[in-house]
C-alpha positions, 0 to 999 in steps of 0.5 A, a space after each residue: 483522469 476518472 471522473 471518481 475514484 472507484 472503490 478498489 476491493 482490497 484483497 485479504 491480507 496475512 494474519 493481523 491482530 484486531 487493532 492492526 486490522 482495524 487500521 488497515 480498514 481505516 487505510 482503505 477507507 481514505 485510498 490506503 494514504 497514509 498520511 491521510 489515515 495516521 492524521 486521522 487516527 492521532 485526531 480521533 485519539 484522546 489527549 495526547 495520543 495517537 497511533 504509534 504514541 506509547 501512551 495509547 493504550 490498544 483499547 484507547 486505540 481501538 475505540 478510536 479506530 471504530 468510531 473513525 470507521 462509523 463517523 463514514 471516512 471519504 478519500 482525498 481528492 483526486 490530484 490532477 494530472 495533464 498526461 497519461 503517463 505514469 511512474 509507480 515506486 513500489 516497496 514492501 518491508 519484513 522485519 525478520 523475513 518472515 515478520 511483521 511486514 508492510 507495503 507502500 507506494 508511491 503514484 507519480 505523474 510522467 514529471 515525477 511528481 507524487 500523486 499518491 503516497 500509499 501503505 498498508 500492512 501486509 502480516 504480522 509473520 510474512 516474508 519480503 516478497 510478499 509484501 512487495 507483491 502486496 505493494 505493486 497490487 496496490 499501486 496498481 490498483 490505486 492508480 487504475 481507480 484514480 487516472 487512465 494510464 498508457 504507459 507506466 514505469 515501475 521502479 521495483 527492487 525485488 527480482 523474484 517479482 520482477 521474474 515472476 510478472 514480467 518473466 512470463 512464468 508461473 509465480 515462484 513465490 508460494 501463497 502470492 496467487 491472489 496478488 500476482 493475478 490481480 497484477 496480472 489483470 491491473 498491467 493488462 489494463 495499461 497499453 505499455 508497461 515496463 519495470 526498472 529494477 532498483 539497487 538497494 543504493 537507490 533512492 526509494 520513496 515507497 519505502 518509508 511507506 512500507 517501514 510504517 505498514 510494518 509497523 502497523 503489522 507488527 501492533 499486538 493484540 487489541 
């Protein structure tokens, strides 16, 4: 494990309307957890509120956002962990595809107990690809800021990014350079790495993850 956590630039993502930004500030703020994040907005609410409550108004929420991100947010601690290897559950979500879309993952040790539940949203007009792209960056990118893997696992269910990153070819899916580089550059920094493809009957905990990235996504003006 590192000795603490780095912080991890987070790569630009898809058009988001102000509100669904600042949300996702405050995501990267606390490692993109987002339990973390949601528990700290619906705190940072007035009344009753919070961040998905109809009754909160976008200027309510806004000022709350704001007044997170200037109160100075810190990361969860770090678990600790007693091996070097790592299982990484990846999942991206569009509504209409393209539409609102989100990303999540889910960090777990060799045991396959969860280290990290992390999500973000991704756009508010993008695709599923995309987003699952956006999801395996940021897996990678947590998990390489918070421990020291050797080996990794990814369990993924989007076959256009299996091809693309472990197919050996150019990326098939337009617009998604900027992620699939910083993939590229995340998995050579761990010796042995390999994908296990998962049907859509499979059990994926990254993806209620993803569910409320889109819905971060899918917040209109404020």
């Amino acid at each position: 494990m590192t000795d603490e956590p780095g912080p991890v630039e987070p790569l630009p993502v898809e058009h988001l309307s102000p509100v669904a930004t600042l949300v996702d500030e405050v995501l990267a703020s606390v490692g993109y957890e987002m339990a973390a994040a949601t528990d700290a907005i619906d705190d940072a609410v007035p009344g009753y509120g919070g961040l998905f409550d109809p009754t909160t108004d976008r200027d309510e929420l806004r000022r709350a956002l704001e007044g997170l991100l200037a109160s100075g947010l810190t990361r969860p601690p770090v678990q600790e962990v007693t091996g070097d290897g790592f299982v990484l559950y990846v999942d991206g979500s569009s509504r209409g595809n393209p539409g609102p879309a989100g990303a999540g993952a889910v960090v777990m040790d060799a045991d396959e107990v969860p280290l990290a539940r992390l999500g973000r949203p991704v756009g508010s007009r993008t695709g599923n690809n995309t987003a699952e792209y956006v999801a395996l960056q940021l897996g990678l990118a947590e998990l390489l800021a918070r421990y020291e893997p050797r080996t990794l696992e990814v369990r993924i269910d989007s076959m256009t990014v299996v091809r693309d990153v472990w197919g050996g070819d150019d990326p098939t899916e337009p617009g998604v350079e900027a992620y699939s580089d910083a993939v590229a550059t995340a998995l050579s920094n761990v010796p042995d790495h390999r994908y296990t493809h998962l049907a859509d009957s499979d059990p994926n905990p990254a993806d209620a993850l993803a569910t409320v990235g889109a819905d971060i996504a899918a917040m209109g003006p404020g």
